[in-house]
MARLUM-158913 format. One record per atom (N, C-alpha, C): residue number from 1; atom name; y, x, z. Coordinates in pm, whole numbers, plus 32768, in hexadecimal, padded with zeros to 4 digits. Layout:
 kedo keba    Y    X    Z
  NUM   CA    Y    X    Z
...
END
This chain:
 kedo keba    Y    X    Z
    1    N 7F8A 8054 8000
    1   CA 8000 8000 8000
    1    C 807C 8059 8000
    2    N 80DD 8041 7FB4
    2   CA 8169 806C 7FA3
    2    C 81A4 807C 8019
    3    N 81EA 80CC 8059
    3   CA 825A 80BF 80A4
    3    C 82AA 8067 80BF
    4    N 82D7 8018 8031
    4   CA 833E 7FCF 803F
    4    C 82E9 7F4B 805D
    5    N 8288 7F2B 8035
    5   CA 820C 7EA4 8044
    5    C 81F1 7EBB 80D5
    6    N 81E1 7F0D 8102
    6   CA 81CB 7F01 818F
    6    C 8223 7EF3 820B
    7    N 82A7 7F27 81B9
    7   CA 8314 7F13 822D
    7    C 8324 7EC7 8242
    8    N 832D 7E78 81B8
    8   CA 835D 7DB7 81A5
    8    C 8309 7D42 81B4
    9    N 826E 7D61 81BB
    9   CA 8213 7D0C 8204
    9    C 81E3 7D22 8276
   10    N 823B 7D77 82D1
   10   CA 81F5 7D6E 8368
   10    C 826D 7D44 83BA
   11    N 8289 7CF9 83B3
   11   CA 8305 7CB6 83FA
   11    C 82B7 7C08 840B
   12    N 82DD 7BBF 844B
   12   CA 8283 7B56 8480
   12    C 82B0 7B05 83F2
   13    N 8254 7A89 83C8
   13   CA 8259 7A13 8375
   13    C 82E6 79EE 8331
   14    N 833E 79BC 83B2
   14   CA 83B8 7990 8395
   14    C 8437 79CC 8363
   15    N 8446 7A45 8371
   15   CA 8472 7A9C 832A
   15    C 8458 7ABB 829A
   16    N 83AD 7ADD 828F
   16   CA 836E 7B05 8213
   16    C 83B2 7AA1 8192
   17    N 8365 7A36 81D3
   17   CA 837E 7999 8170
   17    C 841D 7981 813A
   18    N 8465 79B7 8194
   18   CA 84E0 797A 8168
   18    C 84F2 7A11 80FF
   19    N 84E5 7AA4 8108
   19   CA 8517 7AE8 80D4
   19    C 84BE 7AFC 805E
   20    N 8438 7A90 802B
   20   CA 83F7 7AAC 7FAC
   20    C 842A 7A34 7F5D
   21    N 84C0 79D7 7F89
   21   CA 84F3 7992 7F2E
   21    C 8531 7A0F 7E9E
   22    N 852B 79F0 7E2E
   22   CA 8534 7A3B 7DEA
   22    C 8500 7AA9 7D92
   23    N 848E 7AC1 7DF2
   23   CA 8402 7B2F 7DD4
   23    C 83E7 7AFD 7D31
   24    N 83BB 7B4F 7CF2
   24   CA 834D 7B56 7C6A
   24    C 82CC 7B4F 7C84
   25    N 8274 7AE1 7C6C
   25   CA 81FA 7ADC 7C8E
   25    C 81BD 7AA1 7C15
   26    N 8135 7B20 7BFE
   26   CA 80D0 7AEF 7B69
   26    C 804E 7B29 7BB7
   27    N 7FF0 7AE7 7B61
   27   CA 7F7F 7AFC 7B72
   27    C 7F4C 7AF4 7AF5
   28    N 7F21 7B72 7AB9
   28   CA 7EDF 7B8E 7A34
   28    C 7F6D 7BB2 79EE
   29    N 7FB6 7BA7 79FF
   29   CA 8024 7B7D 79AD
   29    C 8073 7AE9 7996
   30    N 8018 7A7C 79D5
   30   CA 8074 7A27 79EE
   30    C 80AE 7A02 7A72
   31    N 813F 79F5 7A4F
   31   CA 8185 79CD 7AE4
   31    C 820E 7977 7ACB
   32    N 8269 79A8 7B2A
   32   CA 82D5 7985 7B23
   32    C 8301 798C 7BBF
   33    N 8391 797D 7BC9
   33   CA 83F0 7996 7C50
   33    C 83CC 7932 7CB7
   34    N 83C3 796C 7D4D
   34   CA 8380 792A 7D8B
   34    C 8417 78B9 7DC7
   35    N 83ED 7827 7DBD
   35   CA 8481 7800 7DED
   35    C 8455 77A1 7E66
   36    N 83D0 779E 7E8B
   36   CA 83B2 776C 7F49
   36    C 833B 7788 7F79
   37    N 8371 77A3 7FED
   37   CA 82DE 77CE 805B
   37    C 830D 7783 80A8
   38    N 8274 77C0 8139
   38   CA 825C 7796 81B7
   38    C 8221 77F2 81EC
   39    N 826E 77E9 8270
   39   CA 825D 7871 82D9
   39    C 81EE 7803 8337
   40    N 817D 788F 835F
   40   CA 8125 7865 83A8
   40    C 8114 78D1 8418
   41    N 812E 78C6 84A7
   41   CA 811C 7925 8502
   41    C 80A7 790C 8556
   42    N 8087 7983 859F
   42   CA 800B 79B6 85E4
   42    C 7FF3 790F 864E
   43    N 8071 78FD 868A
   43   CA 806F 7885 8708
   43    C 80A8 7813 86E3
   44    N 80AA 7813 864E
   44   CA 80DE 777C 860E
   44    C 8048 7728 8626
   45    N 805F 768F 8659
   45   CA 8004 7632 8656
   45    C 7FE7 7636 85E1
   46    N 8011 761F 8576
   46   CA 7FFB 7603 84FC
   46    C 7FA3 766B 8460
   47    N 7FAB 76F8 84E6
   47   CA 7F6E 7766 8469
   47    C 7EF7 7752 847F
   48    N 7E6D 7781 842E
   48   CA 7E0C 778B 843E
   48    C 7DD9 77FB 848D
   49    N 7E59 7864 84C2
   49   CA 7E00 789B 8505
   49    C 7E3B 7878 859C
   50    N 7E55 7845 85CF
   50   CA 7E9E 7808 8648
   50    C 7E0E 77F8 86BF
   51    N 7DA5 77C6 8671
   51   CA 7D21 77F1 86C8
   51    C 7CD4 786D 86CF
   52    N 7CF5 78B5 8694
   52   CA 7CD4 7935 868A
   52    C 7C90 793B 85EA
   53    N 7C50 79CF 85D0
   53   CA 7C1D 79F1 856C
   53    C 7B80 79A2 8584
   54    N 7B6D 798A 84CA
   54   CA 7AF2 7935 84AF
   54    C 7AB9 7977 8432
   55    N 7A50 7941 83E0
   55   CA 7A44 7986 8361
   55    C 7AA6 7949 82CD
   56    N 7AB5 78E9 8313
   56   CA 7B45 7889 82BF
   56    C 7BBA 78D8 82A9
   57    N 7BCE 7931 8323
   57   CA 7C5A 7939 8305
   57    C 7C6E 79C3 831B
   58    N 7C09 7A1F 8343
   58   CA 7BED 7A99 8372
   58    C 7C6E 7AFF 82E7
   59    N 7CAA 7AF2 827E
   59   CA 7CE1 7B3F 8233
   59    C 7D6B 7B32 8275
   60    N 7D71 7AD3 82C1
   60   CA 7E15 7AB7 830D
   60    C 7E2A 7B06 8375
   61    N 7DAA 7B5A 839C
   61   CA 7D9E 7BB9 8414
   61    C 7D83 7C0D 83C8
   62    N 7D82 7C5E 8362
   62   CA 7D91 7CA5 833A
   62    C 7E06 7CFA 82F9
   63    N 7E08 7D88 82B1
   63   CA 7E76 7D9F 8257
   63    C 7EE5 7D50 8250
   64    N 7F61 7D59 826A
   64   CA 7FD0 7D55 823E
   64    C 7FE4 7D5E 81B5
   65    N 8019 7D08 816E
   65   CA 802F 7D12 80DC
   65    C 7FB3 7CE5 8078
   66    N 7F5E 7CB1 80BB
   66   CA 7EC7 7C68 8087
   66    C 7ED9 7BE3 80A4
   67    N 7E5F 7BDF 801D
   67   CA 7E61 7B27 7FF3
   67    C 7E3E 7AD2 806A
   68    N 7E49 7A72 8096
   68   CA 7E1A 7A0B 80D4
   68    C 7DF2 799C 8082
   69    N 7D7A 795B 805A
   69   CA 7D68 78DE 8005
   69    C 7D0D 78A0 8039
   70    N 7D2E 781C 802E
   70   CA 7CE6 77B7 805D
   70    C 7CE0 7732 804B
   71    N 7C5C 76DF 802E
   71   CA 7C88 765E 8006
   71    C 7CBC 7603 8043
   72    N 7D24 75B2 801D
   72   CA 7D68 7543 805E
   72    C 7D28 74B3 8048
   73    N 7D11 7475 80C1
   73   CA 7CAD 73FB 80A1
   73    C 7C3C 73F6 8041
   74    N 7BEC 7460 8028
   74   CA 7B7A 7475 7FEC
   74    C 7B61 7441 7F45
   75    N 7C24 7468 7F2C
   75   CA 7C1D 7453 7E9A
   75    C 7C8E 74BC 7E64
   76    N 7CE3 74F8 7EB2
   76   CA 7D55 754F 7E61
   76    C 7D48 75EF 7EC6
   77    N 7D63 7611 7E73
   77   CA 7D5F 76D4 7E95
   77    C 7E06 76E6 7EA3
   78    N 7E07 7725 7F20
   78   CA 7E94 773F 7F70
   78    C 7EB1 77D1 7F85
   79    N 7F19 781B 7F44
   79   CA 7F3E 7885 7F4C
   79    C 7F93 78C1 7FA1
   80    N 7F76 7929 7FE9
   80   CA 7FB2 7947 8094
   80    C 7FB2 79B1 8084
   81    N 801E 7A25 808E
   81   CA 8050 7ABC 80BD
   81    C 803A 7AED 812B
   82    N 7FF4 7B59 8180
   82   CA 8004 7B58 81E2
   82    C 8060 7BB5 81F9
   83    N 8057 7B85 82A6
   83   CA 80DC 7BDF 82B4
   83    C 80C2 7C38 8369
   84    N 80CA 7C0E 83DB
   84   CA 80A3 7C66 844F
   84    C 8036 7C0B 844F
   85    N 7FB3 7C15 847F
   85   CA 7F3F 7BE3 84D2
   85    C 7F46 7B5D 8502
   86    N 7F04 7B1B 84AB
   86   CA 7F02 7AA9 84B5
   86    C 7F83 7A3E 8469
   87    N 7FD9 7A7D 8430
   87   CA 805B 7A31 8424
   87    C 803E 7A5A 8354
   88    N 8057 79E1 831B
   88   CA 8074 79D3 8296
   88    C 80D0 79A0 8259
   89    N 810A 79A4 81DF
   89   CA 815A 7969 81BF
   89    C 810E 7914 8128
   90    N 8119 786F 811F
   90   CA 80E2 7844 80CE
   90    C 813B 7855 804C
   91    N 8107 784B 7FDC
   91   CA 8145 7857 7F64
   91    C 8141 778E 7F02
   92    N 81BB 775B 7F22
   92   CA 81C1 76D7 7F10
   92    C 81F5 76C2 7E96
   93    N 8253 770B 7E36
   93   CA 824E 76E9 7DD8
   93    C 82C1 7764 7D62
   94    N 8299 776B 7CF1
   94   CA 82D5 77EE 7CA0
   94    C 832F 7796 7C3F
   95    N 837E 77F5 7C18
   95   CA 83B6 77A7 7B8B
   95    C 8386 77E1 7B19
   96    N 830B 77B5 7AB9
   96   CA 82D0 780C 7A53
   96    C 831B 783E 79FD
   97    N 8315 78D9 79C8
   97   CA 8360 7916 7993
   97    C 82F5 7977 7923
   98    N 8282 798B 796E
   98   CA 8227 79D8 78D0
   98    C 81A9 799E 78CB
   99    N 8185 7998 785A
   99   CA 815F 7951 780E
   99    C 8129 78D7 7855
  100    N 8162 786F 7825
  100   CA 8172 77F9 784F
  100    C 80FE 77A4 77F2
  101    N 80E2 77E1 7778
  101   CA 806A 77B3 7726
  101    C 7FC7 77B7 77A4
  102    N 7FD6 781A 77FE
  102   CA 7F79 7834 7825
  102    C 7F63 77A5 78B2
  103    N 7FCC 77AD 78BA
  103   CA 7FDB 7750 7968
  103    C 7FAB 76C5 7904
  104    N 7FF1 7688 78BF
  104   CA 7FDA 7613 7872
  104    C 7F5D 75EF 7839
  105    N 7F2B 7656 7813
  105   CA 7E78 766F 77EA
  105    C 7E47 762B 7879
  106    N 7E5A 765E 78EE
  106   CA 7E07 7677 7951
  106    C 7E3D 75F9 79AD
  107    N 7E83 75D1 7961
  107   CA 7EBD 7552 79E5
  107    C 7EDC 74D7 7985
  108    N 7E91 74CD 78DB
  108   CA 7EB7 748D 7884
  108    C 7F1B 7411 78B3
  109    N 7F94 7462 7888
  109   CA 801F 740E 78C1
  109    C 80A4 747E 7874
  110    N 80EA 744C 781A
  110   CA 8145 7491 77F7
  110    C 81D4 747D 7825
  111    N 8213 744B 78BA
  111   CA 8261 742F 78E0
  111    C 8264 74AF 7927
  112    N 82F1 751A 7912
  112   CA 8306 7583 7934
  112    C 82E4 756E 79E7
  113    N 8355 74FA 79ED
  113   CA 8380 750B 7AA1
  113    C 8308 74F4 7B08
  114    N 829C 74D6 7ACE
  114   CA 823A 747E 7B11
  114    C 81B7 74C4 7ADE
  115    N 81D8 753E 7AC9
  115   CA 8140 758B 7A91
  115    C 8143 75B2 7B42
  116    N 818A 75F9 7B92
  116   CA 818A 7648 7BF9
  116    C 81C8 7641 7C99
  117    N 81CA 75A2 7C76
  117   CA 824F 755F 7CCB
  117    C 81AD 753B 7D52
  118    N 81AC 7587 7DA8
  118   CA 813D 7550 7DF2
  118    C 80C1 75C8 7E1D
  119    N 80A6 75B4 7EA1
  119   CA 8036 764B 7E87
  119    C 7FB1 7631 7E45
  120    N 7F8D 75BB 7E57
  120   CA 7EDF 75BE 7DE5
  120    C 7F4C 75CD 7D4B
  121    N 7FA3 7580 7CFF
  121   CA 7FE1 7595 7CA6
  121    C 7FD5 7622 7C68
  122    N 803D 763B 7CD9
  122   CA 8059 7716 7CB2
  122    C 7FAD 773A 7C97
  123    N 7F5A 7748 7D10
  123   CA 7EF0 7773 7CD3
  123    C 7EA6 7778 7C88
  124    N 7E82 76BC 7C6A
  124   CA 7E74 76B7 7BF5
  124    C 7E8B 7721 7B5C
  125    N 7F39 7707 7B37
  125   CA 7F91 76F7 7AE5
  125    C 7F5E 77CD 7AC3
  126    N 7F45 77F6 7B4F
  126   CA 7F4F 78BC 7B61
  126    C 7EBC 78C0 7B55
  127    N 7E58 7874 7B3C
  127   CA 7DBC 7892 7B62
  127    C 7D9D 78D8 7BCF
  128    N 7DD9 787C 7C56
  128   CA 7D82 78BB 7CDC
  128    C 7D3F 7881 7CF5
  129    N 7CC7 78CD 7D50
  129   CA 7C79 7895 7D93
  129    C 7C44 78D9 7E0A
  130    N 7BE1 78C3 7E2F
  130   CA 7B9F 7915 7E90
  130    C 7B40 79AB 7E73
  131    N 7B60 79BE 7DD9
  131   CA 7B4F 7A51 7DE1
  131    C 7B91 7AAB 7DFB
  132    N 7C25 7A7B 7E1A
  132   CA 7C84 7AD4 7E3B
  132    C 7CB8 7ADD 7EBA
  133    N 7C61 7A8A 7EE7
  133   CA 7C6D 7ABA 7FA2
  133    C 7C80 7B12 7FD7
  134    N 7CCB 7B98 8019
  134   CA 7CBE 7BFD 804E
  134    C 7CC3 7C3D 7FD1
  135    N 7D07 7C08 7F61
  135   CA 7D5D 7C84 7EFB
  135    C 7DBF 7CAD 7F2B
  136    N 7DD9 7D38 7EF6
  136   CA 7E6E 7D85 7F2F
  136    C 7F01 7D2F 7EC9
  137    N 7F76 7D1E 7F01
  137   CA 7FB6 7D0A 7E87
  137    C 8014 7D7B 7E59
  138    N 7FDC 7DF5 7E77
  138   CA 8021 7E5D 7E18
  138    C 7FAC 7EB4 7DB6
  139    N 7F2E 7E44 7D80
  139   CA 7EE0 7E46 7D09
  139    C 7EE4 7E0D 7CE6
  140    N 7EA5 7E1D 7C5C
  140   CA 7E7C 7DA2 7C12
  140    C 7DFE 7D61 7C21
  141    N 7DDE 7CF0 7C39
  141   CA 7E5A 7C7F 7BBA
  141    C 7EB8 7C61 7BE8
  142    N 7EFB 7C9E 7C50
  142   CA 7F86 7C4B 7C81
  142    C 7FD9 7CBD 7C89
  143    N 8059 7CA2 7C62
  143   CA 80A8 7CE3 7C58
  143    C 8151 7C9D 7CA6
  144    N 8186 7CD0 7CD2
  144   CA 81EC 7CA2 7D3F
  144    C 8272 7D14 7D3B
  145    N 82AC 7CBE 7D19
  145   CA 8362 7D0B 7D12
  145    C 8392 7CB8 7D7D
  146    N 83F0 7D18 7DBB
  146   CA 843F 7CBA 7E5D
  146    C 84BE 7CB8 7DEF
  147    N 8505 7C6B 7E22
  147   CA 8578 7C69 7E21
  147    C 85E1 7CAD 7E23
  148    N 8641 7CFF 7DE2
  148   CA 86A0 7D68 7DE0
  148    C 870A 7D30 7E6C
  149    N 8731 7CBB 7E62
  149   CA 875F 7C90 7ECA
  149    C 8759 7C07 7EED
  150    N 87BA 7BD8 7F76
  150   CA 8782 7B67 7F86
  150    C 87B5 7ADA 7F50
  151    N 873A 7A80 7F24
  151   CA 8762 79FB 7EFC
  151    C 87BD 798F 7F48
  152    N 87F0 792E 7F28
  152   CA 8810 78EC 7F5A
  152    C 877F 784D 7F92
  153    N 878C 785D 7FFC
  153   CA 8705 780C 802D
  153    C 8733 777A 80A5
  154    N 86F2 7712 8035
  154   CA 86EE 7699 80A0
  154    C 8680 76B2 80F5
  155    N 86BD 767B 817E
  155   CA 861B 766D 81CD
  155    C 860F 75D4 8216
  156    N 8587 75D0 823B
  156   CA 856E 754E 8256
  156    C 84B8 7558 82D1
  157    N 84C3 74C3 82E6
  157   CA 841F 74E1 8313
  157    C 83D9 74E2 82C8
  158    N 8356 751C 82DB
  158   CA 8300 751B 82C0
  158    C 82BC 74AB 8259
  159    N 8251 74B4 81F1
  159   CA 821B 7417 81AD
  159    C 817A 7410 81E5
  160    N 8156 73AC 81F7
  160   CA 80C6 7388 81F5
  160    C 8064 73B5 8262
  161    N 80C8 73BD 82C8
  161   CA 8083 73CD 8342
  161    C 80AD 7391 83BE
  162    N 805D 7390 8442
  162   CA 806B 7329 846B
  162    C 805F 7350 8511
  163    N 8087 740C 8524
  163   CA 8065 743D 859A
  163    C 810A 7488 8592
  164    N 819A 74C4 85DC
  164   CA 81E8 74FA 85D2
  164    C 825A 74DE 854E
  165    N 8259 7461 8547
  165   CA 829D 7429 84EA
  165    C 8341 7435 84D9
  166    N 8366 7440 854D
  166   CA 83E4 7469 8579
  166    C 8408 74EF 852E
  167    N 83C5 7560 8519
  167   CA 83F5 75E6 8512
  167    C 8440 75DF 8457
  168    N 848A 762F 847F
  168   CA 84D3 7601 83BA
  168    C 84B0 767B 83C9
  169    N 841F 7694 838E
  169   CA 8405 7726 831B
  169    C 83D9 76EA 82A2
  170    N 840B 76A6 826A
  170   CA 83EF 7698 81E6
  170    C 848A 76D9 8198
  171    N 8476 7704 8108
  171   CA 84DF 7746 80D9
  171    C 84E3 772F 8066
  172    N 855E 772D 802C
  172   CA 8535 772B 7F9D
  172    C 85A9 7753 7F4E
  173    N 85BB 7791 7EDE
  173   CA 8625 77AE 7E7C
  173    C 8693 772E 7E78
  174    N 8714 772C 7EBD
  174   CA 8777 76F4 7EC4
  174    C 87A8 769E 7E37
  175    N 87A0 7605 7E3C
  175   CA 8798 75D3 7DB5
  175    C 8726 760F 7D13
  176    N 86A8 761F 7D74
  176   CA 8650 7614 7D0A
  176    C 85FE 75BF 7CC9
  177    N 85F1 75AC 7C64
  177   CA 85B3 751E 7C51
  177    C 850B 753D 7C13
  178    N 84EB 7594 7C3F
  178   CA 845E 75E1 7C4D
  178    C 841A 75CD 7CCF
  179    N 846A 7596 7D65
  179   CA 83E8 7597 7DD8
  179    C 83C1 7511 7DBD
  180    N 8372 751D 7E12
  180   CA 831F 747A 7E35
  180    C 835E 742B 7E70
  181    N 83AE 742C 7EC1
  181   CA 83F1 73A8 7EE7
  181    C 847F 73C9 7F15
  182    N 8516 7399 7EF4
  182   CA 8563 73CA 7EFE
  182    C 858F 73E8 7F7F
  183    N 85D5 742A 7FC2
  183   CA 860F 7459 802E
  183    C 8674 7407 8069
  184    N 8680 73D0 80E3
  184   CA 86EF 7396 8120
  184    C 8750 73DC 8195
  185    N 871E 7454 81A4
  185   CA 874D 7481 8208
  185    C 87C1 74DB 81E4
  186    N 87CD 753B 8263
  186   CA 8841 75D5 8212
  186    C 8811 7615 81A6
  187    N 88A3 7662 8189
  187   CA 885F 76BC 814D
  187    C 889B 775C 815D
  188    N 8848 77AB 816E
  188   CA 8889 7809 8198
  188    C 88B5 7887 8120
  189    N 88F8 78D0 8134
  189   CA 891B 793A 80CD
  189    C 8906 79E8 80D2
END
């Protein structure tokens, strides 16, 4: 792992998430700019690892800067960064930017905004799954540019859960019309 990949994924969830608004994210070569996450910490009710390590989730206790994936309701594949032990940051939705022939193949749907707007979506749209569990993301197939500097980011709570609902780590690219559900809250700069 890079220097710079490691400085910037060992800092807890909520931090991470908000500072990979903006990131370049492909897999194989397809991707596009990441414009919302979700921060997941070690003592959040709501992370999977909040009961400790399992074989489910055992890559979230691992490496810094490694995949976390996992299925959501036993039909969509969910893409997660890690970041200190136990704490991830989910990957909720990109704005597609290369090759977009490929996401549309794979998610037969040619509506730009709505190839990636969502985490089974994104995965879909990037071909993840659970072979890339405990991939590094400074190999391939994934490839990851941070941000030169920082975005402008709405934040809000959390979606689709039903434990720490209160916490606004959800984030997203300030007037983007690429996340999954729009933002009502601040926004910070």
């Amino acid at each position: 792992m890079t220097a710079t990949f490691e400085t910037f994924f060992t800092k807890p969830a909520s931090i991470v998430a908000r500072d990979l608004i903006g990131a370049r994210l492909a897999v194989d070569g397809v991707g596009g700019i990441i414009v919302e996450t979700e921060a997941y910490e070690r003592d959040d009710p709501a992370s999977h690892s909040y009961n400790g390590e399992t074989k489910r989730n055992g890559a979230m206790f691992g490496a810094a800067a490694h995949v976390y994936v996992y299925r959501s309701y036993g039909i969509h594949w969910c893409l997660n960064f890690v970041c200190l032990p136990g704490c991830a940051v989910l990957i909720r939705a990109i704005e597609p930017q290369a090759d977009l022939e490929a996401m549309q193949a794979r998610r037969q749907s040619v509506q730009p905004r709505l190839l990636c707007s969502g985490p089974g979506r994104l995965c879909q749209a990037l071909g993840v799954d659970i072979s890339l569990n405990g991939a590094a993301l400074d190999r391939p197939p994934f490839s990851l540019e941070l941000p030169a500097d920082p975005m402008p980011v709405a934040t809000g709570p959390r979606i689709g859960i039903t434990r720490a609902v209160d916490k606004p780590w959800r984030f997203g690219l300030a007037g983007s019309s690429f996340v999954s559900r729009r933002f009502r809250e601040t926004i910070n700069r």
